[in-house]
C-alpha positions in Angstrom: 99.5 -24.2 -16.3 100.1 -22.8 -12.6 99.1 -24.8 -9.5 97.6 -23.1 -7.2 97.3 -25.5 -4.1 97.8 -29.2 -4.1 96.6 -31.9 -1.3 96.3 -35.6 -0.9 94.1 -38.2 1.4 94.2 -41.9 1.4 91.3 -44.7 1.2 91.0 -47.8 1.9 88.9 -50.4 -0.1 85.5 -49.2 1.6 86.6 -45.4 0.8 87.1 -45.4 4.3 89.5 -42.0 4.8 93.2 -43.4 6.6 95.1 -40.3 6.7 94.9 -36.6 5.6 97.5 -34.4 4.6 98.0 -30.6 6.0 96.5 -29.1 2.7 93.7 -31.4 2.0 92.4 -30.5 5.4 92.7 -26.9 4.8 90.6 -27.0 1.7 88.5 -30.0 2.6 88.1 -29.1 6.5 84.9 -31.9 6.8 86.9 -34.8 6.3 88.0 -36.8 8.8 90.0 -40.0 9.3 87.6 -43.3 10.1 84.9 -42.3 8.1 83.5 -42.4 4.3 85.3 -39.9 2.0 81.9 -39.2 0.1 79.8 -39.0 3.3 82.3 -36.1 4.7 82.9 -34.3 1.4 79.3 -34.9 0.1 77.3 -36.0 2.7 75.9 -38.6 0.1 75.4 -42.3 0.9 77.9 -43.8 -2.3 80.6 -43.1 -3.9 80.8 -39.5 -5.7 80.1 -39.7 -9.4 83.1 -38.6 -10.8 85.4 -40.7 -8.3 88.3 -42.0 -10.1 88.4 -44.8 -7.8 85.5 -45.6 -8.1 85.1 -45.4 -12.3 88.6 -47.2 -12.3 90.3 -44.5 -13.9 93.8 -44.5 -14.1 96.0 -41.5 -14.3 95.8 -37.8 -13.5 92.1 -36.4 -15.1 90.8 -32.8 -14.7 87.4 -32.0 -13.3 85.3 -29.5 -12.3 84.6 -29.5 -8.8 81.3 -28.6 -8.2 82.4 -27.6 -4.3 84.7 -25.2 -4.9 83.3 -23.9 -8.3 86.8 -24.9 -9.5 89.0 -27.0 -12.2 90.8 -30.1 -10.4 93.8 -32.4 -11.4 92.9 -35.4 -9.6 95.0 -38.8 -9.8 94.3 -42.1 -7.9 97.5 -43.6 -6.8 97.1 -47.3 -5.9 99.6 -48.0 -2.7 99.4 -51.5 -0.8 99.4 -50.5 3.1 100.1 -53.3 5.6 96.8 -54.0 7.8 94.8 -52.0 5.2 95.3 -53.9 1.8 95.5 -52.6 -1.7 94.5 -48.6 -0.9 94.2 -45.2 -3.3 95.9 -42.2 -2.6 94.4 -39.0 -4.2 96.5 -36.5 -5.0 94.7 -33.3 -6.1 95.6 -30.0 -7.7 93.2 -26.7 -8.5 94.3 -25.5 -11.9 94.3 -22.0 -11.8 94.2 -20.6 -15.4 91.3 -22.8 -15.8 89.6 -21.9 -13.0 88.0 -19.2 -13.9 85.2 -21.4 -16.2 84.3 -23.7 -13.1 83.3 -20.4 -11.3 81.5 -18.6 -14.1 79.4 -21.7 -14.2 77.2 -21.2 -11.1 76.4 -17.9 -11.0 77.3 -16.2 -14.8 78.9 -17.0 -17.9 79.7 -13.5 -19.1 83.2 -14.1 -18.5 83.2 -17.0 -20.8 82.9 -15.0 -23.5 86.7 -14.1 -22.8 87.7 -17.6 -23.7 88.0 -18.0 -27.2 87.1 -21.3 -27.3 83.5 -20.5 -25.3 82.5 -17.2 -27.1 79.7 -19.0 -28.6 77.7 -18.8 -25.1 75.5 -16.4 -24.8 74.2 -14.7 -21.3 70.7 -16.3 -21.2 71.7 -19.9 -20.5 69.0 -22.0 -18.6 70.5 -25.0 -18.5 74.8 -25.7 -18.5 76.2 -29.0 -18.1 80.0 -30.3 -18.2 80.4 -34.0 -19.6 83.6 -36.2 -18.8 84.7 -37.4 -22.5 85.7 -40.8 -20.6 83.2 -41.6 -18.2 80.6 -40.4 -20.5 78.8 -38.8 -17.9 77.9 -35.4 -17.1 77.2 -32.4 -14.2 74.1 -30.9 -14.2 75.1 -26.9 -13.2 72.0 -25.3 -14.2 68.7 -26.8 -14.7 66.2 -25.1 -16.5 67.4 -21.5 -14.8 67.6 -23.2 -11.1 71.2 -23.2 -9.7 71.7 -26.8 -8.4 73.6 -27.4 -5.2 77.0 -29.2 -4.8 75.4 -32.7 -3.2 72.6 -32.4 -6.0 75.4 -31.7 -8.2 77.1 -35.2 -7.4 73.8 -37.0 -7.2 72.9 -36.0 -10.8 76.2 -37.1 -12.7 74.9 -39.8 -14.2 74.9 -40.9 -18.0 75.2 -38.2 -20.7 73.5 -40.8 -22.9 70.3 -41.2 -19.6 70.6 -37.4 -19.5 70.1 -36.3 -23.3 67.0 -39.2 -23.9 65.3 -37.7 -21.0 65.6 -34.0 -22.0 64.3 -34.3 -25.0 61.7 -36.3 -24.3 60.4 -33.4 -21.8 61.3 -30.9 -23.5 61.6 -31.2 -27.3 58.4 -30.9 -29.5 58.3 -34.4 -31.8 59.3 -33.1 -34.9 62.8 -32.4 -34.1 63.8 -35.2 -31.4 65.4 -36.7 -34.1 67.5 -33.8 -35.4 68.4 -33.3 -31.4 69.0 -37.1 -30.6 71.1 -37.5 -33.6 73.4 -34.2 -33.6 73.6 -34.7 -29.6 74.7 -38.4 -29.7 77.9 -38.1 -27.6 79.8 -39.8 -30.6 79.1 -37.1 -32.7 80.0 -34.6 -30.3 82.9 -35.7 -29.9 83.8 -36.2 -33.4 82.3 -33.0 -33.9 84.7 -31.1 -31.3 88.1 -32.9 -33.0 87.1 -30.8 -36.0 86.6 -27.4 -34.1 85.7 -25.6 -31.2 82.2 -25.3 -31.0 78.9 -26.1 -32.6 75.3 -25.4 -32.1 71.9 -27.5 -32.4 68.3 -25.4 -32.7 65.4 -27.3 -31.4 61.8 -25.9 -30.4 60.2 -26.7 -27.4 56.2 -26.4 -26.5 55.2 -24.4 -23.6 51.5 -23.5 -22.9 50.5 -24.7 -26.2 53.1 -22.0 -27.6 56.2 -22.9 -29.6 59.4 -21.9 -28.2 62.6 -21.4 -29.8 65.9 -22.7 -28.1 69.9 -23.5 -28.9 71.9 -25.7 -28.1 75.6 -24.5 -27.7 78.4 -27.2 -27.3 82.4 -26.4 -26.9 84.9 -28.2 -25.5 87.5 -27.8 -22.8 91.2 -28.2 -24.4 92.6 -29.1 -27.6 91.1 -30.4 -30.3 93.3 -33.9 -30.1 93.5 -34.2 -26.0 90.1 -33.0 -24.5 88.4 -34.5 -21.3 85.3 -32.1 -20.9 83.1 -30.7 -23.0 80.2 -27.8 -21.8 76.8 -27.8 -22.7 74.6 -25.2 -22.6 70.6 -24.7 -23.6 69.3 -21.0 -23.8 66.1 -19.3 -25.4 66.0 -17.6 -28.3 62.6 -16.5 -28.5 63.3 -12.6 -27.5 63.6 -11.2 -31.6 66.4 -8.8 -30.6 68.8 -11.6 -28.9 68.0 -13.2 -31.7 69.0 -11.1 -34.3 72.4 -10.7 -32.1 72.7 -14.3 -32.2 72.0 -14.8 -35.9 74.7 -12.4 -37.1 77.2 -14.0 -34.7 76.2 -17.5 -36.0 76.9 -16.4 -40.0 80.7 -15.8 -38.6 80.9 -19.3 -37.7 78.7 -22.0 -39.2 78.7 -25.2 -37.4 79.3 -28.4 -39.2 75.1 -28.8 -38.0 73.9 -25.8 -40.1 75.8 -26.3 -43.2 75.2 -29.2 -45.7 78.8 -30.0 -46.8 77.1 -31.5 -50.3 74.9 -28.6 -51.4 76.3 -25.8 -49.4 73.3 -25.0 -48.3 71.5 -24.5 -44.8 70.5 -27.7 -42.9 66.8 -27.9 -42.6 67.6 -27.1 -38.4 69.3 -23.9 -39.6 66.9 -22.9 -42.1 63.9 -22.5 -39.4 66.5 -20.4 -37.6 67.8 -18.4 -40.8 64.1 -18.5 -42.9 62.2 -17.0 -40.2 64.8 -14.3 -39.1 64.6 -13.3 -43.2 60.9 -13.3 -42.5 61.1 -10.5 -39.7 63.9 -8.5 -41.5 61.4 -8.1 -44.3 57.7 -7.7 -42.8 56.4 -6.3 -45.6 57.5 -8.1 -48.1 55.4 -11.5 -49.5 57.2 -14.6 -49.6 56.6 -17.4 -51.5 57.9 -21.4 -50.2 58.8 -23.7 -53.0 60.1 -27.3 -52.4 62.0 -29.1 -55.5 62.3 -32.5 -55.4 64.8 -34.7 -57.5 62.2 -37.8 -58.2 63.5 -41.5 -57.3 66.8 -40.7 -56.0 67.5 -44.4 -55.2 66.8 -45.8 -59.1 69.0 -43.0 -59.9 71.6 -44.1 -57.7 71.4 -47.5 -59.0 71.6 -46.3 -62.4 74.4 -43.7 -62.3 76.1 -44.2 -59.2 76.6 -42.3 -55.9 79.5 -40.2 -56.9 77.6 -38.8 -60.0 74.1 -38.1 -58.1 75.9 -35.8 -55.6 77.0 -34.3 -58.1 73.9 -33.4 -58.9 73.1 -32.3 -55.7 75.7 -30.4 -55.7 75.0 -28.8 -59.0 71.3 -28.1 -57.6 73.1 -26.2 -54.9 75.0 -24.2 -57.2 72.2 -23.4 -59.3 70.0 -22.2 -56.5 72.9 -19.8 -54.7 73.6 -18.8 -58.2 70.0 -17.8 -58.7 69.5 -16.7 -54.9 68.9 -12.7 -53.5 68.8 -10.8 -50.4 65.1 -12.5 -50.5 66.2 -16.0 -51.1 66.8 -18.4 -48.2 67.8 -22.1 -49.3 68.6 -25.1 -47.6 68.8 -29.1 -48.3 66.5 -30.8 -46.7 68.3 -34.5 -47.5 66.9 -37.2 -49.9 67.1 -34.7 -53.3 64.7 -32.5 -51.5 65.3 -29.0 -51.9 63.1 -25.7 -50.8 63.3 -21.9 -49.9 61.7 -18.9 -49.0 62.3 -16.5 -51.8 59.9 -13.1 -52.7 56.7 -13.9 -54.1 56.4 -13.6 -58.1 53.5 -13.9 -60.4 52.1 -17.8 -61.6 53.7 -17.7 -64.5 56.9 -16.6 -63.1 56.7 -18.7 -60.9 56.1 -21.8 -63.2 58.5 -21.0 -65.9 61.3 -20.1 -63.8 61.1 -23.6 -62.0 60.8 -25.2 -65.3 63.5 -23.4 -66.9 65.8 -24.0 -63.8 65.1 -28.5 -64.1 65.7 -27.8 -67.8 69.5 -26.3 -67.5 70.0 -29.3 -64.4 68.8 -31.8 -66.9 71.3 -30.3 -70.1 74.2 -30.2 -67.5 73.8 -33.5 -66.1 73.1 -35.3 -69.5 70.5 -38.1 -67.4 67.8 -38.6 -70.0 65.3 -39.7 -67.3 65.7 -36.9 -64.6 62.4 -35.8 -63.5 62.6 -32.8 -60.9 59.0 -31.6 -59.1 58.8 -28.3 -58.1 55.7 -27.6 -55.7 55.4 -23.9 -54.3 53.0 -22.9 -51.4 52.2 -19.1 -52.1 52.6 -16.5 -49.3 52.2 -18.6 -46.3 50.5 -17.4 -43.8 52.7 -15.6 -41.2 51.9 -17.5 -38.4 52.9 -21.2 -39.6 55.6 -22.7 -38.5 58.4 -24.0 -40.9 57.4 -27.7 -40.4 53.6 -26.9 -40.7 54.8 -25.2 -44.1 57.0 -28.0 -45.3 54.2 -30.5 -44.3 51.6 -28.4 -46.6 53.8 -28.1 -50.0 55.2 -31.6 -49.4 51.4 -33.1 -49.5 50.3 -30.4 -52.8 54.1 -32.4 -54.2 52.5 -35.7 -53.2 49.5 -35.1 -55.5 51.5 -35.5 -58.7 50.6 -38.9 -59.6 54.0 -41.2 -60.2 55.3 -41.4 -64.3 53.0 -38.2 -64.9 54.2 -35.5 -66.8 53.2 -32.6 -64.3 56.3 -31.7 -62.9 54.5 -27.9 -61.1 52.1 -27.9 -58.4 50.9 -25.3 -55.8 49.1 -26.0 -52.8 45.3 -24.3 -52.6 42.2 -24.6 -50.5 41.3 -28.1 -52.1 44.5 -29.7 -50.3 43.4 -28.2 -47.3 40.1 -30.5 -46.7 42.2 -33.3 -48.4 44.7 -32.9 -45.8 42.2 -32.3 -42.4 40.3 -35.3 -44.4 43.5 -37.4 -44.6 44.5 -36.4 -40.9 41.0 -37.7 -39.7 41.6 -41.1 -41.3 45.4 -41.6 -39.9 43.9 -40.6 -36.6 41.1 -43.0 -36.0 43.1 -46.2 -38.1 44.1 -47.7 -35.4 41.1 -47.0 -33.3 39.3 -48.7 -36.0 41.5 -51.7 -36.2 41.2 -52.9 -32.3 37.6 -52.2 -33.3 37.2 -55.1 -36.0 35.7 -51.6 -38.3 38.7 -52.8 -40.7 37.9 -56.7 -41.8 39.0 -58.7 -44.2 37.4 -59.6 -47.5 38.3 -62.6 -50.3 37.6 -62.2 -54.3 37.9 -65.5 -55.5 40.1 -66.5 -58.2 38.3 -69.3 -60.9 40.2 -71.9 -62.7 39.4 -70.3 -66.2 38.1 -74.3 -67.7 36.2 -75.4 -64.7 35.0 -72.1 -63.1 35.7 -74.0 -59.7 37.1 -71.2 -57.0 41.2 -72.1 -56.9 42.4 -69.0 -55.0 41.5 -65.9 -53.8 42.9 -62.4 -53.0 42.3 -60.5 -49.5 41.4 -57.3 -49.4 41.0 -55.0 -46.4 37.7 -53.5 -46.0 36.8 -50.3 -43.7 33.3 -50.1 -42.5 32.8 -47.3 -39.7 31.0 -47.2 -36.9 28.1 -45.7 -38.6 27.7 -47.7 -41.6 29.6 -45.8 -44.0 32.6 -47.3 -45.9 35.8 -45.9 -46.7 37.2 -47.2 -49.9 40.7 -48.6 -50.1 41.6 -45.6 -52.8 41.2 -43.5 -50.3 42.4 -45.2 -46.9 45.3 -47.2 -48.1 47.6 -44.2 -49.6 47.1 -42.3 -46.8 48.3 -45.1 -44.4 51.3 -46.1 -47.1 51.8 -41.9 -46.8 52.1 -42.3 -42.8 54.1 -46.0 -42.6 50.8 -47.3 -40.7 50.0 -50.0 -43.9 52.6 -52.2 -42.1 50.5 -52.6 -39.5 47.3 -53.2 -41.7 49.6 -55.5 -44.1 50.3 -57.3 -40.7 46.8 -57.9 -39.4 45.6 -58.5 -43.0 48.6 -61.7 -43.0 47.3 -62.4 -39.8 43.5 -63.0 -40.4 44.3 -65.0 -43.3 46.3 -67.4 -41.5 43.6 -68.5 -39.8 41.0 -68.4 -42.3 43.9 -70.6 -43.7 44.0 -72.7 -40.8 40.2 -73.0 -40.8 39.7 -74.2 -44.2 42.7 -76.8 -43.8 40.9 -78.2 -40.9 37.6 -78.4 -43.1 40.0 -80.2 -45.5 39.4 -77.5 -48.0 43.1 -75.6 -48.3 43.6 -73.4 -51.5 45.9 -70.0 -52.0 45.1 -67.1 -50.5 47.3 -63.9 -51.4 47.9 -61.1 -49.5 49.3 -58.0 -51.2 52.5 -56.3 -49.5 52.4 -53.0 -49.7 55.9 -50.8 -50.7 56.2 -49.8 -46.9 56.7 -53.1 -46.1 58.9 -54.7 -48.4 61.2 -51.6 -47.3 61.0 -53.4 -43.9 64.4 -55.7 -43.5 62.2 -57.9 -40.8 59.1 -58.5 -43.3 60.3 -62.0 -44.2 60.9 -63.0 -40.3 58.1 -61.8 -39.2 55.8 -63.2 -41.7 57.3 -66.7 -41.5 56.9 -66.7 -37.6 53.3 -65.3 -37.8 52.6 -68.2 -40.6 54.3 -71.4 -38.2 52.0 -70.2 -35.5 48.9 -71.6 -37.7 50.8 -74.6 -38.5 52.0 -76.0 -42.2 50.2 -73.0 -44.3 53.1 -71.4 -46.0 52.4 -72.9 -49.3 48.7 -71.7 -49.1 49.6 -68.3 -48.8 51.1 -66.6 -51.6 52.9 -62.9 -51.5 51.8 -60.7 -54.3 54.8 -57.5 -55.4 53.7 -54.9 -57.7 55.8 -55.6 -61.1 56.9 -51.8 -60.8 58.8 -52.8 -57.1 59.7 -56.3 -58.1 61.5 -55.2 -61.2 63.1 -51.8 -60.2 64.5 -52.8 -57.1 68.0 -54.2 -56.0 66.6 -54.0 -52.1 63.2 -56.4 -53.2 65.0 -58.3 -55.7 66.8 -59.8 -51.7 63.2 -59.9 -50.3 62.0 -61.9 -52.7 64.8 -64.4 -52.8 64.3 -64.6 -48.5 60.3 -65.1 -49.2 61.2 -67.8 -51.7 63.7 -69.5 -49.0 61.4 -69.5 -46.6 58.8 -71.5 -48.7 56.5 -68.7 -49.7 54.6 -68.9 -53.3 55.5 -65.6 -55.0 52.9 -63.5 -57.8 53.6 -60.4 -59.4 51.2 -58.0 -59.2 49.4 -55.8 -61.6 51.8 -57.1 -64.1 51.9 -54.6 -67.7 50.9 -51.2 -65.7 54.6 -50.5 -65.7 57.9 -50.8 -68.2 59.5 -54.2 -67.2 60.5 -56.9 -69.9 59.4 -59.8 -70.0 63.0 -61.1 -69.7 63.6 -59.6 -66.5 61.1 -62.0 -65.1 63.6 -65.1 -65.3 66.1 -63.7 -62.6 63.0 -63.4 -60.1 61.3 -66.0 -58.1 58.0 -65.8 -59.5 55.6 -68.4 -60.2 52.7 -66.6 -61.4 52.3 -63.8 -63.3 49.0 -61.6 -62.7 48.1 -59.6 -65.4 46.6 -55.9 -64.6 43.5 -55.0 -65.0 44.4 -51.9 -67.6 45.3 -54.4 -69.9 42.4 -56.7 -69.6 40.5 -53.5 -70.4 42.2 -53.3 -73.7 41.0 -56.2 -75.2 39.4 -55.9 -78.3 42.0 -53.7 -79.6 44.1 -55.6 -82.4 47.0 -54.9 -80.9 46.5 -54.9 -77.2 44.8 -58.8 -77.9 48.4 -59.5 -79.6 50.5 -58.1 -76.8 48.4 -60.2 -74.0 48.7 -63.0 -76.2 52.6 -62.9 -76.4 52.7 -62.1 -72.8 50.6 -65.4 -72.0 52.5 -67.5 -74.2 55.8 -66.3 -72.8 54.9 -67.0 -69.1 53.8 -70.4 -70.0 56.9 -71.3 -71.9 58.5 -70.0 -68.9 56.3 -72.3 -66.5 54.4 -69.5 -65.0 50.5 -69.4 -64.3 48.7 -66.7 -65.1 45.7 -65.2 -63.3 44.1 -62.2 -65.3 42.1 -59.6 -62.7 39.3 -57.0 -63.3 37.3 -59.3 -65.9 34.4 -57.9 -66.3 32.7 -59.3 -69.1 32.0 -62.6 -71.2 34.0 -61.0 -74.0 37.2 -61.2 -72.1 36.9 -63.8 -70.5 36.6 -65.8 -73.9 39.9 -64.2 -75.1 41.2 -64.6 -71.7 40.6 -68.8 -71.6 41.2 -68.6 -76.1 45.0 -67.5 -75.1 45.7 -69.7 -72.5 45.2 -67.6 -68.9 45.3 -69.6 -66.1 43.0 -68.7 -63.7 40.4 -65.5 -63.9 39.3 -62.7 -61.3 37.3 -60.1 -61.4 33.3 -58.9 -61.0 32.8 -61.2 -64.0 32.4 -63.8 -62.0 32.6 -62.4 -58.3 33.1 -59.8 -56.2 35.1 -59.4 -53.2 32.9 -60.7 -50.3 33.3 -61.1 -46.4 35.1 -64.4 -44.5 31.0 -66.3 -43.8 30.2 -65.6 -47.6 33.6 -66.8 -48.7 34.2 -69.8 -46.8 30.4 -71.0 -47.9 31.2 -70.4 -51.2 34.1 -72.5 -51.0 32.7 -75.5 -48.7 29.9 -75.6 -51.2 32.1 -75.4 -54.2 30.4 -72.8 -55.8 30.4 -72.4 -59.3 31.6 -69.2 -60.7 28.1 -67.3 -61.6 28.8 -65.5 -65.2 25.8 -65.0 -66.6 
């Protein structure tokens, strides 16, 4: 590396300038001895940014001096100088092969393409910015096409980590912050640069209510295992023909981004990029998208293990680029979701070849309960977006009800008004909550001798504005669909800690259970938070028991810990609609249950020979095993004989009540009504 010209000035403690050599003064002519070295370079009130001084850096670093459009060795030399104390002397160097990327920066970055390290940049740059790898902080060249001045140069190097959060937030649409947070993190740029030279991130942007395409290209400045910079640069790749260019240049040299290293297959980033440039290659040509989906991947990992469910994923990935043509685009999407554009085919086609395809996964793999989903949208209409198309065949894969044996679905005009409908609902939820629309409503529970209320369930009840309800079989999937039931499981807790609260004080205290949804007992803070909630209201716990679905409770390593940190904290658990799924009875004694609530489908089935003797054993078991047990959805006197014959607990259902609001419910109980079952 040649040095062109070298120079040196000392500072005190205040950055006060002491002396000047011959050279600095001849490439820095506005400094002057007596005053601040940043006010005479900069003419800025603190120290420069990337001031080694003043970041405590220690030994020669290179930067780019946004002055002089140049590279600069720099290194801070503490010296002790009597009458002046501990001072800094900065001896400074241009670098000249190097130079030539701080002056393309300003003004063009055609000649970057000469460097082989920077050939991923292309000529329409709007934004370029050089981060320090120590500092962590970053020059701001080029800001959304304006060239920035040296001082506002130095005033903007601030924190990469400041500078990325606040881009995206201005600039990048929702959907794919994450994707640009995540692959942007400095961390993993760095990693990502030890492992080669450059990389790219595709994001879209909305501008005038349009959506705008844009890349991300990152290299960095040296070699792989000593770099100090690293250059960013954001261009537009909404002009078709740049970005054909760009596309073919891109297939040369994937980045570690656009590639899943499991599969083999495009990143869902790269596959808007890639899928839509297939799209306009072929303009005449119908494409159908298909999403496959590898059902219950965590079971499955539980079950087999992670080394043999990637390689299933991997064989998926084999299968597809096996099966794949110059009308096939595939990528991973993570989570054993799979999907592609490929050219559209007839319905039957269409339906065998996705069966056939889960069929030869299935043989290979040898896992007796795989159960892949295949849901295809059919030639999309050309001006979706990719997201707007995933979101559409994800909800037509949604409809297939859980342990059904339709494994094909295509979305059609029905889905449509179930999605606007669906949309509607997520979109005026919480409106309706700080409303009081949503309220909450008890069904008692009966002790099945006495018929005296002992318990009761809440249930969240929607009534809008105008009078119409909206059932919980239609508002609570949609709010599990979109995460928002944690809120609703939340404010459901809430209220019945204080109708808790309120019938202690009336010294009439029994159980009230809530029901927590699958959202929540996903949530690691679910226990906290309802144990602080709960000691607000004073000594309630014990009055208000936590119902789990049997299918959660029993399948699930993750609840299995929830359910132990419930039962810690003093919590009364039930299980929840107990026989509608496959667990043993035996797996019951490693939980914390206390009472076992037998579902309603099974209730339904007595009167069959059979189904009487199953309940029966099921009954006698959980007594044995010192469990109570409350049967719901009794409906008539028939089954509530057997019920009480058998041995069950306590009894819910329209038999003897329906659910009711808070006045009718806490008059029911200060009045100790009688269950009425005649």
């Amino acid at each position: 590396m040649e040095n062109v010209s070298s120079g040196c000035y000392v500072i005190d403690e205040d950055y006060n300038v002491i002396s000047v050599n011959d050279t600095a003064k001849k490439i820095y002519p506005q400094i002057e001895v007596g005053k601040k070295c940043y006010r005479c370079l900069s003419d800025i009130d603190e120290p420069c940014g990337p001031c080694p001084v003043h970041n405590g850096i220690k030994g020669p670093r290179t930067y780019c001096d946004p002055i002089r459009n140049i590279m600069e060795s720099v290194d801070a030399v503490e010296i002790p100088i009597d009458g002046h104390g501990t001072c800094h002397a900065l001896v400074f160097s241009t670098v000249g092969s190097d130079a030539k990327i701080a002056a393309t920066l300003p003004t063009s970055v055609d000649d970057l393409r000469d460097l082989a390290y920077i050939k991923a940049f292309t000529s329409d740059l709007l934004t370029v910015l050089l981060v320090d790898v120590n500092s962590k902080k970053c020059f701001v060249y080029r800001d959304n096409g304006a060239q920035q001045k040296p001082e506002d140069i130095f005033r903007q190097y601030n924190s990469y980590h400041d500078y990325l959060e606040t881009y995206v937030k201005e600039h990048v649409i929702e959907e794919d912050r994450y994707t640009v947070l995540e692959n942007g993190n400095f961390d993993h740029i760095v990693d990502t640069l030890k492992k080669r030279e450059s990389f790219m991130i595709h994001f879209r942007t909305m501008q005038d209510h349009n959506i705008h395409y844009y890349n991300t290209k990152i290299v960095r400045i040296g070699h792989a295992d000593d770099f100090d910079n690293f250059i960013i640069g954001i261009g537009c790749e909404d002009d078709s023909v740049a970005m054909m260019r760009e596309m073919n240049e891109l297939e040369k040299n994937l980045s570690l981004v656009e590639v899943d290293t499991l599969t083999h297959l495009y990143t869902k980033e790269a596959f808007r990029i890639y899928g839509e440039k297939m799209r306009h290659e072929y303009p005449d040509i119908d494409f159908d998208f298909c999403v496959l989906k590898v059902d219950d991947l965590t079971s499955l990992n539980i079950q087999y293990g992670t080394i043999k469910v990637d390689n299933l994923l991997s064989l998926i990935g084999q299968g597809l680029i096996a099966a794949k043509n110059e009308y096939t685009c595939l990528t991973y999407m993570g989570s054993g979701v799979f999907a592609c554009y490929r050219k559209t085919m007839s319905y039957d086609e269409r339906k065998n070849g996705c069966a056939q395809f889960a069929e030869l996964i299935k043989e290979e793999t040898n896992m007796r309960n795989l159960s892949i989903k295949w849901s295809v949208y059919v030639t999309p209409r050309k001006e979706l977006t990719v997201d707007e198309i995933i979101e559409k065949t994800n909800y037509a894969l949604s409809t297939i009800r859980a342990n059904s044996n339709q494994d094909y679905v295509e979305f059609d005009q029905k889905m449509v008004d179930q999605m606007e409908e669906e949309k509607r609902i997520e979109n005026i939820f919480e409106i309706a909550l700080k409303n009081h629309e949503i309220s909450v409503w008890y069904q008692p529970k009966y002790d099945s001798h006495t018929k005296e209320i002992v318990g009761a369930e809440a249930l969240a009840r929607w009534k809008q504005k105008d009078g119409k309800m909206i059932s919980p079989g239609e508002f609570i999937p949609i709010l599990e669909k979109s995460g928002k039931i944690r809120k609703l499981d939340g404010y459901v807790f809430e209220e019945v800690c204080k109708m808790e609260m309120k019938l202690l004080e009336e010294g009439h205290a029994l159980p009230i259970s809530v029901n927590l949804s699958r959202v929540s007992v996903y949530d690691d803070n679910v226990a906290d938070a309802y144990y602080d909630i709960a000691m607000k209201y004073g000594n309630i716990i014990k009055h208000l028991p936590i119902e789990i679905t049997e299918s959660a409770a029993v399948s699930d390593v993750k609840i299995h810990k929830l359910a132990q940190e419930l039962s810690k904290y003093g919590f009364i658990l039930h299980m929840d609609d107990f026989g509608a799924g496959f667990s043993t009875l035996a797996a019951l004694e490693t939980l914390p249950f206390t009472t076992l609530k037998l579902d309603k489908s099974l209730v339904d089935l007595i009167g069959k020979k059979d189904a009487e003797a199953l309940l029966k054993h099921t009954v006698a078991y959980a007594k044995e095993t010192g469990k109570c047990v409350v049967a719901e959805g009794v409906e008539n006197k028939g089954q509530y004989d057997f019920l009480v014959q058998i041995g069950c607990d306590m009894i819910q259902g329209f038999y003897f009540a329906k659910p009711m609001d808070e006045n009718m419910f806490e008059k029911c109980v200060l009045e100790k009504v009688v269950g009425i079952h005649e």
